[in-house]
N, C-alpha and C positions, 0 to 999 in steps of 0.2 A: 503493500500500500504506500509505503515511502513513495516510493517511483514514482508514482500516479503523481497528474495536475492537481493540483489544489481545489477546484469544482468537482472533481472526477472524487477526489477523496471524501468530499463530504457527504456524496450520493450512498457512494460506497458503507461510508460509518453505522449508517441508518440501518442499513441491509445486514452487517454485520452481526451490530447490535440483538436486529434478533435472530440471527443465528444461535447468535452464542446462551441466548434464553431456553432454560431446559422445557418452560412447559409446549414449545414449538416440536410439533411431527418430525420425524424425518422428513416424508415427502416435502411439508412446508419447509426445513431446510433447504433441499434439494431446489426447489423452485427454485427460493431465494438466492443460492447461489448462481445457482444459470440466468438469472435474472443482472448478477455482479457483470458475467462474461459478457451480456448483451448489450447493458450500456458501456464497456470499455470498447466494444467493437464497432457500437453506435458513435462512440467521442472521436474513436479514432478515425471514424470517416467521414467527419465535417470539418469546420471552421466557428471555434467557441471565443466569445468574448466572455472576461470575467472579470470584474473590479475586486480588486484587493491592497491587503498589506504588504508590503517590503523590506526587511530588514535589514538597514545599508548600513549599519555601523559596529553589528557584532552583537553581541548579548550582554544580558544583565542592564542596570540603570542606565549605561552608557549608549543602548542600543537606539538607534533613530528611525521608527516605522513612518512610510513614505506610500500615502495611497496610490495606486498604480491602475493604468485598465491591461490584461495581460490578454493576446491574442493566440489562442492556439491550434494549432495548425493538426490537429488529431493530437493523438496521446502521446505523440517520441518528440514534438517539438514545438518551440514556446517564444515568444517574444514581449519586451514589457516597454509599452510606452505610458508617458507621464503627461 
């Protein structure tokens, strides 16, 4: 999930989450995850706009978040304009 875009992760989180819930079926697992595969495969074949955070200065108090709009170009590749 590291890998993934940032939009792509939070769809994901969701999904996960209830995976990872025992009172969930198998089969409702099962969906759920094939359901993971289909929007990676759906991201990977358009063109997504996303606004977000930046982190240009490193971590901790020193750190300086920089909203961004990020365009990406399916799932392997990303650009950030300001």
């Amino acid at each position: 999930m590291p890998r993934l875009p940032p939009p792509l992760q939070t769809e994901w989180q969701t999904q996960i989450d209830f995976v990872a819930e025992d009172a969930a079926s198998n089969s409702e697992k099962l969906e759920r995850m094939l359901t993971l595969f289909k929007m990676a495969e759906e991201f990977d074949s358009r063109i997504a706009l996303h606004r977000g955070e930046l982190n240009i200065d490193g971590e901790g108090q020193n750190s300086l978040l920089v909203q961004v709009n990020q365009i990406y170009l399916g799932g392997g590749a990303g650009m950030v304009c300001q």
